[in-house]
C-alpha positions as YAML, in Angstrom:
chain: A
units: angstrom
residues:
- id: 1
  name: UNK
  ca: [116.32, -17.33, 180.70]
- id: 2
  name: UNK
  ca: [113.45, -14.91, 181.33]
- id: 3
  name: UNK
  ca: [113.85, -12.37, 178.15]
- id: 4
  name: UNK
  ca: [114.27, -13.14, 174.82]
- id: 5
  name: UNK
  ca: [117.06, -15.29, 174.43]
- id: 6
  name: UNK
  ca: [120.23, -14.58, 172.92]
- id: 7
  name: UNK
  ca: [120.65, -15.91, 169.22]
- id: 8
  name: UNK
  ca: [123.68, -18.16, 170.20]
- id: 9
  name: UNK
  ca: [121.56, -19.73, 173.31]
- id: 10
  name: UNK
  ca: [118.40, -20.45, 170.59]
- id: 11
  name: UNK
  ca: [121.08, -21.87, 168.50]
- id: 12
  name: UNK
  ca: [122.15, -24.07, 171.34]
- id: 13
  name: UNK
  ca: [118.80, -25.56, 172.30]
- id: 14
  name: UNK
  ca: [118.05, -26.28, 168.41]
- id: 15
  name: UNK
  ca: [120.92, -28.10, 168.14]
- id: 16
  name: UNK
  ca: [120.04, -30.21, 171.49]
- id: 17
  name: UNK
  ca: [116.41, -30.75, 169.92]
- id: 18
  name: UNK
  ca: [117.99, -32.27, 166.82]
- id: 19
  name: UNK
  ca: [120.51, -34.29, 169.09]
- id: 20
  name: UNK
  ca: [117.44, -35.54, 171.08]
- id: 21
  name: UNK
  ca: [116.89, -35.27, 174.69]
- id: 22
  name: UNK
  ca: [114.87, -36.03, 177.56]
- id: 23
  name: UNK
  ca: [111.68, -33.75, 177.93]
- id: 24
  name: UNK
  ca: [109.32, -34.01, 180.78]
- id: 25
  name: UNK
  ca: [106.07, -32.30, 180.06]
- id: 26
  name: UNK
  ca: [105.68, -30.57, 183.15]
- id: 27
  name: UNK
  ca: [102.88, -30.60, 185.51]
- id: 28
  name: UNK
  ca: [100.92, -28.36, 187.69]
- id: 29
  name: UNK
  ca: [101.37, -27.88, 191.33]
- id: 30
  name: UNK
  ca: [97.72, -26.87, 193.02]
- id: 31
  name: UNK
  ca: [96.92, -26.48, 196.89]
- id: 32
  name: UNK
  ca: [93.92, -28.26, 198.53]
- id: 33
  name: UNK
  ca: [92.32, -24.23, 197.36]
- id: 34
  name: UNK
  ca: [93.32, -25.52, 193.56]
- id: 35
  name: UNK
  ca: [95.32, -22.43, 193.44]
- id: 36
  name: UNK
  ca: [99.12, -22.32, 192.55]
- id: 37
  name: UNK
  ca: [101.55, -23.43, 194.53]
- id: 38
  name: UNK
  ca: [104.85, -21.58, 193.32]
- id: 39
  name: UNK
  ca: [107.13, -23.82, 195.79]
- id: 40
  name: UNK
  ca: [106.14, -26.66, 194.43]
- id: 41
  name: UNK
  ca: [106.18, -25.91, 190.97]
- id: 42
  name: UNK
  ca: [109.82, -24.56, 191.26]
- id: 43
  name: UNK
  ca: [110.40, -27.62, 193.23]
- id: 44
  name: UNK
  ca: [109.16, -29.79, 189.97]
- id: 45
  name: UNK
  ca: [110.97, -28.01, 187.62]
- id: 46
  name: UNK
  ca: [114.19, -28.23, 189.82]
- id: 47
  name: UNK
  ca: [113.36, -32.02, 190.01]
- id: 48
  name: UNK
  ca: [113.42, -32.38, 186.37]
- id: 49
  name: UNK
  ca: [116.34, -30.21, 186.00]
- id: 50
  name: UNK
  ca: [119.18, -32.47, 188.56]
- id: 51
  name: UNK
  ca: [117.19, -35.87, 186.72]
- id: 52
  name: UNK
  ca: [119.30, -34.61, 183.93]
- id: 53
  name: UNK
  ca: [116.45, -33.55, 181.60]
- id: 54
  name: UNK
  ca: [117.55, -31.84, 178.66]
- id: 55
  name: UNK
  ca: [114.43, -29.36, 178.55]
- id: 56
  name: UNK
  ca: [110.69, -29.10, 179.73]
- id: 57
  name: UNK
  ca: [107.30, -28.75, 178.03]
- id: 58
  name: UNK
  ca: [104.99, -25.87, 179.85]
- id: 59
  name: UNK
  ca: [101.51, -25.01, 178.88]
- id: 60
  name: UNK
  ca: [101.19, -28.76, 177.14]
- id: 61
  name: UNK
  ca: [98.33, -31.48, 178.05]
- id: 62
  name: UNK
  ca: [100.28, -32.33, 181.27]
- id: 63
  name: UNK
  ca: [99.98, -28.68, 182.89]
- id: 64
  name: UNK
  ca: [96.83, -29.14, 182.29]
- id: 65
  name: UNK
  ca: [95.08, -26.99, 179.10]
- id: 66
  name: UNK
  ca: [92.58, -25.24, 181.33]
- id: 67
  name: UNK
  ca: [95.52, -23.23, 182.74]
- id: 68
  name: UNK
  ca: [94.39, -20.87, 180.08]
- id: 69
  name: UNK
  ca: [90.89, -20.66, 181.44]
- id: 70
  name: UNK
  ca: [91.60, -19.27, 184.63]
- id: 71
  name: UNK
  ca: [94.95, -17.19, 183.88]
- id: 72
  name: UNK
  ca: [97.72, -18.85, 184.32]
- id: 73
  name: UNK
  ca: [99.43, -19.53, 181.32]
- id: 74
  name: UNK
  ca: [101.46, -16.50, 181.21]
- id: 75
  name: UNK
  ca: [102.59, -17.16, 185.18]
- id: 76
  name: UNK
  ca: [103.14, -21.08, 184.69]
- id: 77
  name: UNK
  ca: [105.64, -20.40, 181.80]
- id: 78
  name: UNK
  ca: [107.17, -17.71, 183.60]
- id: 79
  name: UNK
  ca: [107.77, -19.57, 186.91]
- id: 80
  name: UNK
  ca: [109.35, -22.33, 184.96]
- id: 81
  name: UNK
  ca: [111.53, -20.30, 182.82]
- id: 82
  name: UNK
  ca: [112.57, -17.92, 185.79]
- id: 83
  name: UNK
  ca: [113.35, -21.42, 188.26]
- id: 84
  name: UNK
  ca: [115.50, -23.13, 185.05]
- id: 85
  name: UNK
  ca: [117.98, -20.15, 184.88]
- id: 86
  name: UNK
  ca: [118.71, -19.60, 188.33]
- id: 87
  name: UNK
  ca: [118.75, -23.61, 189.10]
- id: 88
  name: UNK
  ca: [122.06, -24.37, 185.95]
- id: 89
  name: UNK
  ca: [123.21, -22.99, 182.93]
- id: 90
  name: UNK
  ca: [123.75, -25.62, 181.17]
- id: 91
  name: UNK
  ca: [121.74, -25.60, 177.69]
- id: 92
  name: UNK
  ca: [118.20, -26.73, 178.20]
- id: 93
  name: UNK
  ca: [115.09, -26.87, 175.40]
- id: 94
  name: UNK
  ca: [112.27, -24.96, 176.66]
- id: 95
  name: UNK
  ca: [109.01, -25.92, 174.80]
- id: 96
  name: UNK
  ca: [105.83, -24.15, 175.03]
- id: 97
  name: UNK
  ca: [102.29, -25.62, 174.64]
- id: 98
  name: UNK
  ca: [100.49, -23.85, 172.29]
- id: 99
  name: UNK
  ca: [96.73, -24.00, 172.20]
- id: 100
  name: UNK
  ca: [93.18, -22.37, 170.71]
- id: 101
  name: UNK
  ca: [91.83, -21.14, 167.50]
- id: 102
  name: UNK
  ca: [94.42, -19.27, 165.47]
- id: 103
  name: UNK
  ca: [94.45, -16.25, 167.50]
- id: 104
  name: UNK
  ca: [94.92, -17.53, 170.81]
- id: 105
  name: UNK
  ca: [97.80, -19.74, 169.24]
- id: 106
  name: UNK
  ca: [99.68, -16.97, 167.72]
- id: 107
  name: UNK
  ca: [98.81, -15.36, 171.20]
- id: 108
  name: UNK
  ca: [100.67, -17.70, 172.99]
- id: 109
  name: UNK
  ca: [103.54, -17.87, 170.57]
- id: 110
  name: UNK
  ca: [104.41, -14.62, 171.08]
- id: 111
  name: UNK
  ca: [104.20, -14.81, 175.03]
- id: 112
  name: UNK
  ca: [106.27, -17.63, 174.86]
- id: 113
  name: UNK
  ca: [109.02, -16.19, 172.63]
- id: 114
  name: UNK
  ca: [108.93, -13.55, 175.21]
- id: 115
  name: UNK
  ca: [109.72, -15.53, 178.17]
- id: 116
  name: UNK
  ca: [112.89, -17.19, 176.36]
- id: 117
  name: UNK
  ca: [111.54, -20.47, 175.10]
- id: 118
  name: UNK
  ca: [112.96, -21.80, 172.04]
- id: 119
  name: UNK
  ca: [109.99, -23.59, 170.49]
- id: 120
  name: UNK
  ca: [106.20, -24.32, 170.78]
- id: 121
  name: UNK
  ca: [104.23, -27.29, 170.97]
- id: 122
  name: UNK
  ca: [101.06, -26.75, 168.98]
- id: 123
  name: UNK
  ca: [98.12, -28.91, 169.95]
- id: 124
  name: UNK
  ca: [94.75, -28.53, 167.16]
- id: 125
  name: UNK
  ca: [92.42, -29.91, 169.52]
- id: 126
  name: UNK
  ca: [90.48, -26.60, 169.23]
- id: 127
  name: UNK
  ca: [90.82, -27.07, 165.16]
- id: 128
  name: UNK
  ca: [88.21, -30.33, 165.49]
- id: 129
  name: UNK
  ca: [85.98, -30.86, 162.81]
- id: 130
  name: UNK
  ca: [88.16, -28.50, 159.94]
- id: 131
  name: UNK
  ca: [89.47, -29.50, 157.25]
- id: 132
  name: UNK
  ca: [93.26, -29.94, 156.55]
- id: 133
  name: UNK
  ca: [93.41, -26.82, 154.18]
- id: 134
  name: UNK
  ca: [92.49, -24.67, 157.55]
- id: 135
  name: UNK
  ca: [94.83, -26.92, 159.73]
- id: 136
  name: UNK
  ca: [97.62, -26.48, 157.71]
- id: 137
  name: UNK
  ca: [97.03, -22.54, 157.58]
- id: 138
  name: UNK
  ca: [96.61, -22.34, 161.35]
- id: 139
  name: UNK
  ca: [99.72, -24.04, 161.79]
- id: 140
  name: UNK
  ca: [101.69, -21.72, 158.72]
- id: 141
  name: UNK
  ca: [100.96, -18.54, 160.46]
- id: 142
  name: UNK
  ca: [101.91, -20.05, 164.24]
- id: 143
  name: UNK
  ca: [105.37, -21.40, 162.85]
- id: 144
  name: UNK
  ca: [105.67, -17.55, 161.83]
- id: 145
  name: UNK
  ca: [106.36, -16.34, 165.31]
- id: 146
  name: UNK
  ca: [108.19, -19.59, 166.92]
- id: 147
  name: UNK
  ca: [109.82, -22.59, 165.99]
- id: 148
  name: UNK
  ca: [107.21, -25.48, 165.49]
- id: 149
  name: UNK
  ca: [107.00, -28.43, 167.24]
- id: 150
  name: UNK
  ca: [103.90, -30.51, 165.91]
- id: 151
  name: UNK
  ca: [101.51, -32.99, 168.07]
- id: 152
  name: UNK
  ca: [99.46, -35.64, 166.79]
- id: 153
  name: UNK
  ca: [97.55, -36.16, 170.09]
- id: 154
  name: UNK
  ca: [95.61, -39.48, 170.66]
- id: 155
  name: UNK
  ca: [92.01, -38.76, 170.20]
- id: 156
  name: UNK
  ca: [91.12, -39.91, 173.69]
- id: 157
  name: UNK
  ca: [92.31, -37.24, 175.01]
- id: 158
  name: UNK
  ca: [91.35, -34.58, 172.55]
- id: 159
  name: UNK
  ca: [93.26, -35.50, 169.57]
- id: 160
  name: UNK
  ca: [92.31, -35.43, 165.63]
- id: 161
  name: UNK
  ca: [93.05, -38.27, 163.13]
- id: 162
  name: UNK
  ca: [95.87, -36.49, 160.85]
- id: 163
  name: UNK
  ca: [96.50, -38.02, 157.44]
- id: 164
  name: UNK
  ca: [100.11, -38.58, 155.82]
- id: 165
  name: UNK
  ca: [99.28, -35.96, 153.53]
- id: 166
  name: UNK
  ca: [98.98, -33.68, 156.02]
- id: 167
  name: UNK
  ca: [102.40, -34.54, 158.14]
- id: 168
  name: UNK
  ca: [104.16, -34.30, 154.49]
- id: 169
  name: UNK
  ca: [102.41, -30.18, 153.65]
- id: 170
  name: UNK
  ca: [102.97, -29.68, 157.66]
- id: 171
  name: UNK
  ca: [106.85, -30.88, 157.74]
- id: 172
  name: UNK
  ca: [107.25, -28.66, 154.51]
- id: 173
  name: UNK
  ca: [106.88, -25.63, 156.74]
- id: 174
  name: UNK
  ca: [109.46, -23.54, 156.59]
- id: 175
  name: UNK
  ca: [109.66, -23.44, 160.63]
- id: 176
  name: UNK
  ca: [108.75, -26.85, 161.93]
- id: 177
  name: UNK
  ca: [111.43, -28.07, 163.55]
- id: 178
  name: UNK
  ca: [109.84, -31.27, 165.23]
- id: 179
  name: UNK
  ca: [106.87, -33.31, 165.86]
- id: 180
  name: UNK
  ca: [106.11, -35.24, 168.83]
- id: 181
  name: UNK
  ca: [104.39, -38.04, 167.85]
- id: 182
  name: UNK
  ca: [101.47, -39.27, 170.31]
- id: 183
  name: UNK
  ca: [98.62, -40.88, 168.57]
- id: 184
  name: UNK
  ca: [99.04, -44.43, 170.87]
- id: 185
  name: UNK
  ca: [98.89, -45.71, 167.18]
- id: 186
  name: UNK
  ca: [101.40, -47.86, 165.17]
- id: 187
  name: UNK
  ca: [99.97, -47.17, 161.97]
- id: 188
  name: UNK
  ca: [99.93, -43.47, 162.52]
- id: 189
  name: UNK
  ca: [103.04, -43.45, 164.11]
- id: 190
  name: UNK
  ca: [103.90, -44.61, 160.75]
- id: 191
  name: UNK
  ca: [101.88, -41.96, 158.81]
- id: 192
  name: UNK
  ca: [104.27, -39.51, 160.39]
- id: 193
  name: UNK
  ca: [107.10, -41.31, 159.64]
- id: 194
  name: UNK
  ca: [105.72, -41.34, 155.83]
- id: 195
  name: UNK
  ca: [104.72, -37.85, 155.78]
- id: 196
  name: UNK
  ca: [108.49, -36.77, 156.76]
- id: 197
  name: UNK
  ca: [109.64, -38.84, 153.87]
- id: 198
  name: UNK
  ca: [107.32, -37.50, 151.36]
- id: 199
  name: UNK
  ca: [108.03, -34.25, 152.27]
- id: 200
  name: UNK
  ca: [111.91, -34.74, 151.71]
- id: 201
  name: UNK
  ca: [112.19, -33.24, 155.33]
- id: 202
  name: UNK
  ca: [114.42, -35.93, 157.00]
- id: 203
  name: UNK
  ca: [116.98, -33.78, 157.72]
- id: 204
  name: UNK
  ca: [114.87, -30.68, 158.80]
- id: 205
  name: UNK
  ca: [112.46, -32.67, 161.10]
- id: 206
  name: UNK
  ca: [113.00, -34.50, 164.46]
- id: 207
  name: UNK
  ca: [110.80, -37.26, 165.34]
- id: 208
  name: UNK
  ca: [110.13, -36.83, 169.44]
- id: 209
  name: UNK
  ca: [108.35, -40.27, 170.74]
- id: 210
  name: UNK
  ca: [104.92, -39.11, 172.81]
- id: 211
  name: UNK
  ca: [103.40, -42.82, 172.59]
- id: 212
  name: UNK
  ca: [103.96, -43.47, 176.34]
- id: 213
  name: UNK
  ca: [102.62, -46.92, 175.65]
- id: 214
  name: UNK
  ca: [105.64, -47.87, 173.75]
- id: 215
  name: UNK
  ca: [108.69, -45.22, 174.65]
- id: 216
  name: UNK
  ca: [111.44, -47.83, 174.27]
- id: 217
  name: UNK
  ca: [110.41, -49.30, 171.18]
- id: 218
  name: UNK
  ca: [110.28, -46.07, 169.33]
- id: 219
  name: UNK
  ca: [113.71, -45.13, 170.67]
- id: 220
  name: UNK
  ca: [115.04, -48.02, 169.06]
- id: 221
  name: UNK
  ca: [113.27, -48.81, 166.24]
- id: 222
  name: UNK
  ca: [114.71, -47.84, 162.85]
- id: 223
  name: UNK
  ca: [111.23, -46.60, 161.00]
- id: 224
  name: UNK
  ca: [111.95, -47.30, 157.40]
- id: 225
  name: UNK
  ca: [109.50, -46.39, 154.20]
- id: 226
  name: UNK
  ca: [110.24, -45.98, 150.38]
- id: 227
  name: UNK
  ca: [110.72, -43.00, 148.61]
- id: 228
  name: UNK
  ca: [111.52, -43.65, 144.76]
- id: 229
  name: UNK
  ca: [111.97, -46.93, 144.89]
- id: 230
  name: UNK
  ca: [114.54, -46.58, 148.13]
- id: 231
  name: UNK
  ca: [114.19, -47.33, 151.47]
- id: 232
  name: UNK
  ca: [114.65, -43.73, 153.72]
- id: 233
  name: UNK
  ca: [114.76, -44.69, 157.52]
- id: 234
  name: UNK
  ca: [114.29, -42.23, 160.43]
- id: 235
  name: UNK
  ca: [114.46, -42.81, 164.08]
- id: 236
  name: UNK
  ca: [112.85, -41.09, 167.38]
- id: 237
  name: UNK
  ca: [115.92, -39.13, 168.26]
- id: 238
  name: UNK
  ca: [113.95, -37.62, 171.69]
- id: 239
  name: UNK
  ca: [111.09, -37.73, 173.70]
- id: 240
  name: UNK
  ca: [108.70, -35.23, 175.10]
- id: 241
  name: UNK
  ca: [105.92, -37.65, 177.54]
- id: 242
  name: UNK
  ca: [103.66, -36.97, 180.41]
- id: 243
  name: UNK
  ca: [104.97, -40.17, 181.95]
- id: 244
  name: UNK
  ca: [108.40, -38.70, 181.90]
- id: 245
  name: UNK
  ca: [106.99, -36.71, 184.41]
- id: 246
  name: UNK
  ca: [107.61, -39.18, 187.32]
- id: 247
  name: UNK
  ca: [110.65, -41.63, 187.98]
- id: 248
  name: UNK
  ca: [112.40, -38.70, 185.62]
- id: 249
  name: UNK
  ca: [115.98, -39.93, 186.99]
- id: 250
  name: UNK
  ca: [115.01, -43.45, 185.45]
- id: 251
  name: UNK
  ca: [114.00, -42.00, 182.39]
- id: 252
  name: UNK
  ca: [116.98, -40.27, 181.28]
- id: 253
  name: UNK
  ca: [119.42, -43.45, 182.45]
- id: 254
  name: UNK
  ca: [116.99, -44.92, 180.18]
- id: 255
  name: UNK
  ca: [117.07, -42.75, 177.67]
- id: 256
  name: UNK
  ca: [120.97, -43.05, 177.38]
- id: 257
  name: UNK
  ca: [120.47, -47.12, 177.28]
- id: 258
  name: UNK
  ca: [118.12, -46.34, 174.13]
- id: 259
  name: UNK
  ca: [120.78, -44.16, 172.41]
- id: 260
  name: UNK
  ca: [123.48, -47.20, 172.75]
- id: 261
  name: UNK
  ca: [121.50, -49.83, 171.56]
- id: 262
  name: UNK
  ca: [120.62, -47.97, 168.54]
- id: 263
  name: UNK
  ca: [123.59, -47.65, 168.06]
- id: 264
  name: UNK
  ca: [124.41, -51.06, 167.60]
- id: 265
  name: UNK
  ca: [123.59, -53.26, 164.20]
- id: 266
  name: UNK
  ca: [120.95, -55.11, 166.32]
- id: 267
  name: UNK
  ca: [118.92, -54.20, 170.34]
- id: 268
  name: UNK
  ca: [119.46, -56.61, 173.03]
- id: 269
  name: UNK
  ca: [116.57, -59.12, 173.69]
- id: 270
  name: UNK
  ca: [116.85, -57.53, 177.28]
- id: 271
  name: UNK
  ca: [116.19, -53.66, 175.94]
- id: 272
  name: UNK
  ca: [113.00, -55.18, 174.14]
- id: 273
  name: UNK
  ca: [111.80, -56.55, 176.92]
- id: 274
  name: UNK
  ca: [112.01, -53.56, 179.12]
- id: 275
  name: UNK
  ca: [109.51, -51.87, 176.54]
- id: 276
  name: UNK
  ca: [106.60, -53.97, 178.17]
- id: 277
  name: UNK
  ca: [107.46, -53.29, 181.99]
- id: 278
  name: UNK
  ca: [107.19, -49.64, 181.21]
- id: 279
  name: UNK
  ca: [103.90, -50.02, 179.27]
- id: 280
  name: UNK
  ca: [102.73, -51.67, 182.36]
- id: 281
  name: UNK
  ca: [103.93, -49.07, 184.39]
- id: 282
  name: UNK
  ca: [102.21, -45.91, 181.94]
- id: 283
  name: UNK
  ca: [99.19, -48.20, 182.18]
- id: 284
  name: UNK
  ca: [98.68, -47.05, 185.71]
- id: 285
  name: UNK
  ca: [99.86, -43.99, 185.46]
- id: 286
  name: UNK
  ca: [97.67, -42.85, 183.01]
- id: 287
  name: UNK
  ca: [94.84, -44.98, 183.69]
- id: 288
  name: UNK
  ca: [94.81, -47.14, 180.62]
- id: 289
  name: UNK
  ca: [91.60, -49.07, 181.78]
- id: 290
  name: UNK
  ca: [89.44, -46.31, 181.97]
- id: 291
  name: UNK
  ca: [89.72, -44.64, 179.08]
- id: 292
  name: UNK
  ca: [92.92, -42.00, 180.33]
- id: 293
  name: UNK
  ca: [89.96, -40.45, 182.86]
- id: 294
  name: UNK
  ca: [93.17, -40.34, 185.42]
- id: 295
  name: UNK
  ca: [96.03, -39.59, 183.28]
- id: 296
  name: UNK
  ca: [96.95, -36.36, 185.23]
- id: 297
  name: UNK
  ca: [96.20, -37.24, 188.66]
- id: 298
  name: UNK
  ca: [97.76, -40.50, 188.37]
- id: 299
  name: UNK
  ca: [101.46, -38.65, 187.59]
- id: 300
  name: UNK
  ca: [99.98, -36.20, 190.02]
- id: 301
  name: UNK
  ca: [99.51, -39.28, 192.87]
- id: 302
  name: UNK
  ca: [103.56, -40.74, 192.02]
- id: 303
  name: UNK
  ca: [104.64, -37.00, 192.94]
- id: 304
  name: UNK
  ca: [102.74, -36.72, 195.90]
- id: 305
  name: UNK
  ca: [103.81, -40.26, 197.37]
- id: 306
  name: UNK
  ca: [107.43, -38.63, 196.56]
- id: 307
  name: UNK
  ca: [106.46, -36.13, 198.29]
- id: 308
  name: UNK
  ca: [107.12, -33.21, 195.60]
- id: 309
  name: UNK
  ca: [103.04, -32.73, 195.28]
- id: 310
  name: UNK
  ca: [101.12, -31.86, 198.39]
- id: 311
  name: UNK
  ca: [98.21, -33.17, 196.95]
- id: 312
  name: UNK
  ca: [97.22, -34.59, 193.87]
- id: 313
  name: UNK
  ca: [94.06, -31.67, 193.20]
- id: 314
  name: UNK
  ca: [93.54, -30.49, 189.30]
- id: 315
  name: UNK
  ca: [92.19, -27.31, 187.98]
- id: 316
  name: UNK
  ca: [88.90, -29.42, 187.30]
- id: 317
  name: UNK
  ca: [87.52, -30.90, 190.13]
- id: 318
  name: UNK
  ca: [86.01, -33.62, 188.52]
- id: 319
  name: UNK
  ca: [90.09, -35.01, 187.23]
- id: 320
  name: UNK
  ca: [90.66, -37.15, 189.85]
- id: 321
  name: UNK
  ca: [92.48, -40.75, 190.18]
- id: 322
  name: UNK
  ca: [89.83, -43.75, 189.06]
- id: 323
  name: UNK
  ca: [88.38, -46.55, 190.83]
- id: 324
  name: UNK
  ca: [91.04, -48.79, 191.46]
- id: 325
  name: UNK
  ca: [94.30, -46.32, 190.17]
- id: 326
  name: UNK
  ca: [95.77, -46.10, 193.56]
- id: 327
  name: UNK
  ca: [95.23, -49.76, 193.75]
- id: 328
  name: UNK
  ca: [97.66, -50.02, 190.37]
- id: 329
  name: UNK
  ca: [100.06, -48.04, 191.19]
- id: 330
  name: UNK
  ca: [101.18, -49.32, 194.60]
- id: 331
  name: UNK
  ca: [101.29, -52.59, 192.23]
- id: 332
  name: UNK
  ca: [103.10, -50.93, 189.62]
- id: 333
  name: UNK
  ca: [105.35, -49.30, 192.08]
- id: 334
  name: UNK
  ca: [106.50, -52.45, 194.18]
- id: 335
  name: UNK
  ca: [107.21, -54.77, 190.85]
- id: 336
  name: UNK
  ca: [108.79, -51.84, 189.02]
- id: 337
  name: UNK
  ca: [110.58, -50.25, 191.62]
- id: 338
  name: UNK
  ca: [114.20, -50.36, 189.85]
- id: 339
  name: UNK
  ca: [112.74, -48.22, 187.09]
- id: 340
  name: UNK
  ca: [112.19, -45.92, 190.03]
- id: 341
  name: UNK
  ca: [113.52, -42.90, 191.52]
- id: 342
  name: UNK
  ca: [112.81, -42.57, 195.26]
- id: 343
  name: UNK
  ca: [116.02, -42.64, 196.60]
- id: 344
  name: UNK
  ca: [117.02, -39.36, 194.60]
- id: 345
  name: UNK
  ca: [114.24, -37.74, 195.39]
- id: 346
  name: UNK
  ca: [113.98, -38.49, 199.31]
- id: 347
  name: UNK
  ca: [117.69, -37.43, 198.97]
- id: 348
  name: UNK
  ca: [117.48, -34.03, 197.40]
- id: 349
  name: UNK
  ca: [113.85, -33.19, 198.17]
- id: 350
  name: UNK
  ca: [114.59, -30.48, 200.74]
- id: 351
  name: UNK
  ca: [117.24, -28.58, 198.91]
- id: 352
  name: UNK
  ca: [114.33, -28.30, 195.80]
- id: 353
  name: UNK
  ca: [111.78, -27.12, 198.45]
- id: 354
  name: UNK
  ca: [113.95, -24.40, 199.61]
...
């Protein structure tokens, strides 16, 4: 995996993108030092690898963006690629995250192209305050060195507000391939959606679902606007989510019952209503009721109870879990507890810490 990869294994993962597939974004295993801890982080990726994940996100909001700032970037990516080929063989999407003025991006692109990954996840948080003309530039000469995955990130967390107009000019570039869409936002969910259309890039783009506060209904939901008079309807064929992170066994059985009930002419009353018990589970997870403030060390705290984490520490010392979070998600954990995984991981935990 570790290399650049073979045209017939790039080939492979874009075609599993397009399918759609389970993508964890993939955290960051510190000791009580806040220093790496390789075991763990192979262990993690090994995790998400036997839930049946069909790729992983490295570098992205979930690792943690400060990665950068003290050096790590290059190692985290590599330690995830390097543990995905020796743990199966089987065709997985590696995504990088992608971050920083122009430079840096383009940077980071090429690293990750190095290591074997088959596409980049380009977050414009660093872009705040330009204008779309500059946005749309920065992201033309990223999507010249990898395949382009776009993110609309929810402001509160470091997000911009991205018009239609500018999904339509940035799924016109000739090397987008996807956009994960994570504003927490029906009605930009929708701008997306519209861009796509405008664009006439249907067929060229993949919608991933990053709204972790409504994963099911995006995975089911036909999202239909006009073009010319004609309705044009697209549909979340993926999804690449922090809260995939934890209970990823669940995820992907859920994942599956997604893909068969949009299958069908109408989704089951039952499926619909499984959209608000894992809203209510995210909501303590990423600590909806203080503003996100414990979005990583909430995953973080799941993983450690499972015993995968040693500790729940970030890079930041001030990213910790909020008053009341561990409070939410014992209760999240005891009424939800079929959506989660314990039992696999108890089972296989020691053969992933090997």
């Amino acid at each position: 995996m570790t290399g650049k990869a073979t045209p017939q294994a790039r080939q492979a993962a874009m075609d599993l993108l397009r399918e759609g597939t389970v993508i964890p974004a993939h955290p960051l295993a510190l000791n009580a030092d806040r220093q790496l801890d390789e075991r763990r982080q192979r262990a993690l990726t090994r995790y998400y690898l036997d839930a049946g994940s069909g790729g992983l996100a490295v570098g992205v909001h979930t690792t943690q963006f400060a990665i950068r700032e003290v050096g790590l970037y290059d190692r985290v990516l590599s330690l995830a690629a390097e543990a995905a080929a020796s743990w199966t063989d089987r065709t997985l999407v590696m995504v990088a995250g992608l971050a920083g003025p122009t430079a840096q991006a383009v940077g980071e692109a090429k690293t990750a192209m190095s290591l074997g990954y088959h596409a980049g996840l380009l977050s414009l948080a660093a872009l705040k305050g330009q204008g779309e003309d500059a946005l749309i530039a920065h992201c033309e000469q990223v999507a010249a060195e990898i395949p382009l995955v776009g993110f609309y990130l929810q402001p509160a967390v470091g997000g911009l507000h991205l018009s239609a107009d500018f999904w339509a000019r940035f799924a016109a570039i000739p090397n987008v391939v996807a956009i994960k869409v994570a504003p927490f936002n029906r009605y930009r969910t929708v701008d997306v959606v519209r861009g796509i259309v405008n664009a006439g890039a249907e067929n060229k783009v993949t919608l991933y679902t990053g709204n972790d506060d409504h994963i099911i209904l995006d995975l089911v939901t036909p999202f239909t606007v006009m073009r010319d008079g004609q309705p044009v309807t697209l549909r979340f064929k993926g999804g690449l989510l922090g809260h995939w992170s934890v209970w990823t066994k669940g995820a992907v059985e859920i994942f599956e019952r997604c893909r068969a009930e949009a299958a069908k002419d109408a989704v089951s009353a039952e499926m619909l209503a499984l959209d608000s018990r894992v809203t209510d589970c995210n909501s303590a997870f990423f600590d909806v009721v203080n503003d996100f403030h414990g979005c990583i060390a909430g995953c973080h705290e799941i993983l450690r109870r499972q015993g995968l984490l040693e500790g729940i520490w970030c890079l930041d010392p001030e990213e910790g879990l909020s008053p009341g979070q561990a409070e939410e998600l014992t209760r999240v954990s005891r009424l939800h507890a079929d959506l989660a995984d314990d039992d696999f991981v108890r089972a296989n935990l020691p053969r992933w810490l090997d």
